[in-house]
DRENFI-656661 format. One record per residue (C-alpha): residue in three letters; y, z, x. Coordinates in steps of 0.25 Angstrom, whole numbers, padded with zeros to 4 digits, always signed. Each point is the difference from the previous one (the first is absolute). Layout:
ALAYZX/...
! end
This chain:
UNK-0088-0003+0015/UNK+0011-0009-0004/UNK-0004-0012+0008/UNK-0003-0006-0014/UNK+0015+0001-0006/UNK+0009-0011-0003/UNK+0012+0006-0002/UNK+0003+0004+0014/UNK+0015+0007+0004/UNK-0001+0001+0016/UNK+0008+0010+0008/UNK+0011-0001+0011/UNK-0008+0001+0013/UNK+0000+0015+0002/UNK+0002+0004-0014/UNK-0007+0009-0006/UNK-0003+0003-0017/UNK-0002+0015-0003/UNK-0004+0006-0012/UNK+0007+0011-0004/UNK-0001+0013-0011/UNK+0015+0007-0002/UNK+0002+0010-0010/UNK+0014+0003-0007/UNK+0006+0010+0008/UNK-0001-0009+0013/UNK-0008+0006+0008/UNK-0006-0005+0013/UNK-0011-0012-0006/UNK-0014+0000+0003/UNK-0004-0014+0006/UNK-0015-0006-0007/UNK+0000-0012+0007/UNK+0004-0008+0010/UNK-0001-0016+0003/UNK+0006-0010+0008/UNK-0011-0010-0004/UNK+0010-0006-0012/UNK+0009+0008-0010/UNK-0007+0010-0010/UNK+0010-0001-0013/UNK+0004+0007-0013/UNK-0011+0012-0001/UNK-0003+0005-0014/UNK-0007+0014-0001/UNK-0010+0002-0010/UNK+0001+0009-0013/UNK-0014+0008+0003/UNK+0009+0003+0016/UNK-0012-0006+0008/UNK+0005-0013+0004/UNK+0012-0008+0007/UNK+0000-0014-0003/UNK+0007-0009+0008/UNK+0000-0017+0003/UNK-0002-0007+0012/UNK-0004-0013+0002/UNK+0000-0004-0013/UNK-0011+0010-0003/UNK+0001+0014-0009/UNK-0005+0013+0012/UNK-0002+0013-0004/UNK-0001+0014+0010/UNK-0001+0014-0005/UNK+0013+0007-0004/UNK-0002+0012+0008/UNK-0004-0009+0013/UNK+0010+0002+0014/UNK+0001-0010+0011/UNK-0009+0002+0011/UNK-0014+0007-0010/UNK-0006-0013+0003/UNK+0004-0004-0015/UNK-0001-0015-0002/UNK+0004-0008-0013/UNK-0010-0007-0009/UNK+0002-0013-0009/UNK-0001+0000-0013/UNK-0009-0010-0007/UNK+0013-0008-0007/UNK-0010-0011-0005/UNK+0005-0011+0010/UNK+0014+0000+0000/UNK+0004+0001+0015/UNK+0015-0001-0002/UNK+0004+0012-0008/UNK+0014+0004+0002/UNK+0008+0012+0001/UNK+0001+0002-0015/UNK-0012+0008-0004/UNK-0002+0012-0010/UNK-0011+0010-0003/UNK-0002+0001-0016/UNK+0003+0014-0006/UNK-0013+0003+0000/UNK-0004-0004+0014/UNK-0013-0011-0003/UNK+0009-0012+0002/UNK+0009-0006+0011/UNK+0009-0009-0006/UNK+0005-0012+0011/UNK+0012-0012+0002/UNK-0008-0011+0007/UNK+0002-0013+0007/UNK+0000-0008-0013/UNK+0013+0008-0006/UNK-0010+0007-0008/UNK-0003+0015-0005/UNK-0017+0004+0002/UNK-0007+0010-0004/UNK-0011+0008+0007/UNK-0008+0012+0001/UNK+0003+0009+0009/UNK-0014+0001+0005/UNK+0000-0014+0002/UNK-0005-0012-0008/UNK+0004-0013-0007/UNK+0015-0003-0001/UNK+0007-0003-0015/UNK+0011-0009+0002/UNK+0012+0010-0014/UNK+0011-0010+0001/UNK+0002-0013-0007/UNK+0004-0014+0005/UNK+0016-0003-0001/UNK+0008-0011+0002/UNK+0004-0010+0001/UNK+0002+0002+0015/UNK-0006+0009+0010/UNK+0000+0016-0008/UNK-0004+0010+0010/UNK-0004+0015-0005/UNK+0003+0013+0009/UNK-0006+0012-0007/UNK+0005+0015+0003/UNK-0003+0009-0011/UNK-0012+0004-0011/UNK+0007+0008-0013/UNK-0005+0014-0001/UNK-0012-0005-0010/UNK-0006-0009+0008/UNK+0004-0011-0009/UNK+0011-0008+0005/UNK+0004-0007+0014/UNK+0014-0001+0004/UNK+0005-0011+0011/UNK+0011-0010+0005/UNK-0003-0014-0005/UNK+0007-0009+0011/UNK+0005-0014-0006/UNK+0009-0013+0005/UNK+0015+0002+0000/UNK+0010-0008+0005/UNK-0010-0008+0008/UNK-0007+0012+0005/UNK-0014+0003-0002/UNK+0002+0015+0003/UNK+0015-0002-0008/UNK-0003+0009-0014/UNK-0007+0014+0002/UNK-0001+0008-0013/UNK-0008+0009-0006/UNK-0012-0001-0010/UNK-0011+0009-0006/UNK-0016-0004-0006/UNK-0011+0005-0004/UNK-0009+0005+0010/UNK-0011-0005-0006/UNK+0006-0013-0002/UNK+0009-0006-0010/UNK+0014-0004-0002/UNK+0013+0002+0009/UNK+0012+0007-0004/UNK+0012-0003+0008/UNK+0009+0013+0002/UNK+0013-0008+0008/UNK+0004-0014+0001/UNK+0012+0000+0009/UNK+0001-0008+0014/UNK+0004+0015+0006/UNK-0015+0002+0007/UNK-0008+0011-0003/UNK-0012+0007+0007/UNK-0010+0012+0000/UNK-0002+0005-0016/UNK-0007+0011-0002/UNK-0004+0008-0012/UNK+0006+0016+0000/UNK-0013+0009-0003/UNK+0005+0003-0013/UNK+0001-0015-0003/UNK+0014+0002-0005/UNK+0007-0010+0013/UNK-0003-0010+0008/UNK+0009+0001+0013/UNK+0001-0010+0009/UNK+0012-0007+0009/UNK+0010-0010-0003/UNK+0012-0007+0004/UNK+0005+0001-0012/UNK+0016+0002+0000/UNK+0000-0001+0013/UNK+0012-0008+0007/UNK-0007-0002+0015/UNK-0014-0008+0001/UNK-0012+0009+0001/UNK+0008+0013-0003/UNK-0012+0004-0009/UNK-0001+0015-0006/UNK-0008+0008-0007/UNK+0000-0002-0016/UNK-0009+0005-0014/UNK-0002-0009-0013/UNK-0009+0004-0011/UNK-0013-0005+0000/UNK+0006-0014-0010/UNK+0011+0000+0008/UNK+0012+0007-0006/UNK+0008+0012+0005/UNK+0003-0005+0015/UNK+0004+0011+0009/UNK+0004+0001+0014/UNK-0005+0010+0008/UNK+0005-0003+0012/UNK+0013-0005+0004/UNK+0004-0001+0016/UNK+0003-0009+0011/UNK-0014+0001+0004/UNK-0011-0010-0006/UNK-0011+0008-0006/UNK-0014-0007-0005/UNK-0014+0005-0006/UNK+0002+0012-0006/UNK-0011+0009-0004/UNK-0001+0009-0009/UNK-0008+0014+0004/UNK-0011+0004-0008/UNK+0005+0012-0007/UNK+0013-0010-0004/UNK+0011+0010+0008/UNK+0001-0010+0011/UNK+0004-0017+0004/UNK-0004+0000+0015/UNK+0006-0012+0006/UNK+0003-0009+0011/UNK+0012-0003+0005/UNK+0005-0012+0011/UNK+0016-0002+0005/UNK+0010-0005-0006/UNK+0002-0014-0001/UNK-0016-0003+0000/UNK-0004-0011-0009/UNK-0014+0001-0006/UNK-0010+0012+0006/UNK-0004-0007+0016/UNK-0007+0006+0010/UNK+0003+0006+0014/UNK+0012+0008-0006/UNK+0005+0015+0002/UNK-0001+0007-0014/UNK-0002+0012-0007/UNK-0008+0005-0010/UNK+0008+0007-0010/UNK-0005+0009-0011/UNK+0008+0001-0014/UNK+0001+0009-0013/UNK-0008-0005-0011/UNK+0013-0004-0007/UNK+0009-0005+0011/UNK+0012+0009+0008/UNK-0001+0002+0014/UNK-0011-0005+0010/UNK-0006+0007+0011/UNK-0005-0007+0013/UNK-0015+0005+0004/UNK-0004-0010+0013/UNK+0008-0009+0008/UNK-0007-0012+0006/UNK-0004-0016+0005/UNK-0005-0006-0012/UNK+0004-0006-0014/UNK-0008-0011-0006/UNK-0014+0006-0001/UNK+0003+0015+0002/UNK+0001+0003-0014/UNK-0001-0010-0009/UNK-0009+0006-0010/UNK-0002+0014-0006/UNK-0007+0010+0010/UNK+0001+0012-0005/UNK-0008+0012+0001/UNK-0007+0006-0013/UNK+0007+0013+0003/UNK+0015-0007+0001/UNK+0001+0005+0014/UNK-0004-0009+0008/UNK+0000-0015+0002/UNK-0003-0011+0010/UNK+0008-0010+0007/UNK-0002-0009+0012/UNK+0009-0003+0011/UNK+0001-0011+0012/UNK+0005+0006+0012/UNK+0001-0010+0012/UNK-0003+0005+0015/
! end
């Protein structure tokens, strides 16, 4: 099934990649999947409910929403027209008929869902190596939002801001320009926000928090503001919620093969709530996987042994 990938993240011998659905009040998960072929990664959930999309191998796999571990449920690739090194940065448009996708060339694709040719959105940057990470599709279908990665300091990974186009194509727009990196944007459903994480302000390395701008980049607001280090916030459907994932203080970046906790948050900031405790990080929940009925959501964990 994935034998053709190029993208491959192997597993700790003995580690396993489970595919989880939780809900809000954080009751006992029900488990979809379960692998210890390599790691499944940052599952979407499509808007019409049918569908979790996750990566593996470099390739796009999709399973039934409603499917539990053990109903002889197996996942099937989506046709992403060649690329074979997709990342975990990989969206659903509003309307559910295109998967949008980071690949191995540092650029943002555009497919059907169905499956078909892919259409390469982002444009070439320079000089030096630009690398685009998407996460989140405006309400309208209409614009991408993603991490642009550029040199800094002798670093090819050294500047991470965050930037805006057109779907169908067309011009960037850059919404920050600060050596404070940045990660995970994504469009509230009213289109009003983009939220995201950010070290900016902080005073230790990788002290990332939660944060909102305007869509052009004004009115920048924390939202969260705690000794842990807080990444990818996603926004629930109906707007009332950020559901987020949240590593140790003192981590730098978002690594795998760590113990943190998926924390759930008012629309507006305040106080979090924590939902499930486990071996993850990198991968777990990198992109938005919400449920249409702003319930439930999906994540992945690692557990070893």
């Amino acid at each position: 099934m994935t034998d053709a990938g190029t993208n491959v993240r192997p597993l700790a011998p003995g580690q396993r990649a489970r595919l989880w659905v939780g809900d809000i009040d954080g009751g006992p998960p029900r488990l979809v999947y379960e692998t210890a072929h390599s790691a499944l990664e940052a599952p979407n959930w499509s808007p019409d409910g049918r569908w979790l999309v996750v990566n593996q191998d470099g390739l796009l796999l999709r399973l039934p929403a409603g499917a539990s571990y053990g109903d002889g449920t197996v996942p099937e690739a989506i046709d992403t027209g060649g690329i074979t090194d997709a990342n975990n940065d990989h969206v659903l448009s509003p309307d559910g008929g295109t998967v949008y996708l980071s690949a191995g060339d540092g650029h943002i694709h555009a497919v059907p869902f169905t499956g078909g040719p892919a259409r390469r959105v982002t444009n070439d940057r320079g000089p030096g190596p630009f690398r685009h990470f998407l996460h989140g599709v405006s309400p309208d279908g209409l614009t991408l939002s993603y991490v642009g990665v550029e040199p800094y300091g002798g670093d090819e990974w050294g500047y991470r801001n965050i930037f805006t186009l057109p779907s169908a194509g067309g011009p960037d727009t850059r919404l920050t320009d600060t050596p404070a990196p940045a990660d995970g944007p994504e469009f509230t459903p009213d289109g009003e926000w983009i939220v995201f994480n950010s070290e900016h302000g902080a005073t230790l390395p990788g002290h990332a928090q939660v944060f909102r701008m305007r869509p052009d980049g004004s009115e920048l607001t924390p939202l969260t503001s705690d000794d842990r280090v807080n990444w990818f916030p996603h926004p629930s459907p109906d707007g009332r919620h950020l559901l987020y994932i949240s590593f140790p203080p003192g981590t730098e970046g978002h690594p795998a093969d760590r113990d943190v906790v998926l924390r759930l948050l008012p629309r507006s900031g305040g106080t979090p709530c924590d939902l499930y405790a486990f071996f993850g990080g990198q991968g777990s929940l990198n992109v938005n996987s919400w449920a249409p009925d702003s319930r439930h959501f999906a994540y992945v964990d690692y557990p070893l042994g």
